[in-house]
C-alpha positions in Angstrom: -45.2 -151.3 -41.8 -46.2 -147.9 -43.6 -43.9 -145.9 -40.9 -41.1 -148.2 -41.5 -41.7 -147.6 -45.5 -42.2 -143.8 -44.8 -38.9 -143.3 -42.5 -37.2 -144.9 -45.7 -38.4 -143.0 -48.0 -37.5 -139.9 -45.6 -34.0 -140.8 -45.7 -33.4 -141.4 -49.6 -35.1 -138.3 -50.2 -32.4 -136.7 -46.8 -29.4 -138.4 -48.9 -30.4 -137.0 -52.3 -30.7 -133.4 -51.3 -27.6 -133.2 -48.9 -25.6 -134.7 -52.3 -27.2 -131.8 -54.1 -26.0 -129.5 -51.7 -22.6 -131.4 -51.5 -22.2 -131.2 -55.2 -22.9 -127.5 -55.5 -21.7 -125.9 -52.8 -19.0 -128.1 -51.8 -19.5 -128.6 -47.9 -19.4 -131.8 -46.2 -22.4 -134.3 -45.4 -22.3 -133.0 -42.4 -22.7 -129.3 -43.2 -25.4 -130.3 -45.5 -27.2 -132.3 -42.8 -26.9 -129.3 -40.2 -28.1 -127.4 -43.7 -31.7 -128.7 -44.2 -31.8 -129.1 -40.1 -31.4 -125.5 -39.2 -33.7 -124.5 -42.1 -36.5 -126.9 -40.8 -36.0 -125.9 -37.3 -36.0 -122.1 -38.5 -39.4 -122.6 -40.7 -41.2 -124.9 -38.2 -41.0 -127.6 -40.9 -40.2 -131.1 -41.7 -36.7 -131.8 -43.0 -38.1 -133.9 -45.3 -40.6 -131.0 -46.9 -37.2 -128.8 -46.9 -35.1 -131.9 -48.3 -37.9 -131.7 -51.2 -37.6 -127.8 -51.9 -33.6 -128.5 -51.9 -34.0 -131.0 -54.7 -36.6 -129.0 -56.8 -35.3 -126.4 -56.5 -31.8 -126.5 -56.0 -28.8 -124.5 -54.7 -31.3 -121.1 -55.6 -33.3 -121.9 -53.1 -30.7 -122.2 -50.0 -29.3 -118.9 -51.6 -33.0 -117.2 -51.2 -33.0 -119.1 -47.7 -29.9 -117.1 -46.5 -28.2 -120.3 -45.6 -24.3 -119.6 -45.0 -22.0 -122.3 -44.1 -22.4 -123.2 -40.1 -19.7 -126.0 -39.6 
């Protein structure tokens, strides 16, 4: 039951931060998805720890990332 709760909570938190980067950088869900992917694949990290850092600290931090449009 707590993975099921977890995975959920994974994916609101997902949702939220690709809408942030929607809304500020204009892409698509799916080049925000591919976004936060490539960046946890790149830092050996968990979407959902990159998902956070999107949502605190917002399009800066993808700029500082060197995240360019991949789509």
């Amino acid at each position: 039951m707590e993975k099921l709760t977890r995975q959920l909570e994974d994916r609101g938190v997902l949702e939220r931060a690709k809408g942030l980067i929607q809304a500020r950088l204009g892409w698509t869900e799916e080049q925000a998805y591919f976004c936060i992917r490539n960046l946890s694949r790149r830092r050996r990290t968990p979407m959902r720890k990159v998902a956070l850092e999107v949502i605190d600290r917002g399009a800066s931090y993808l700029s500082e990332e060197g995240v360019r449009r991949e789509v």
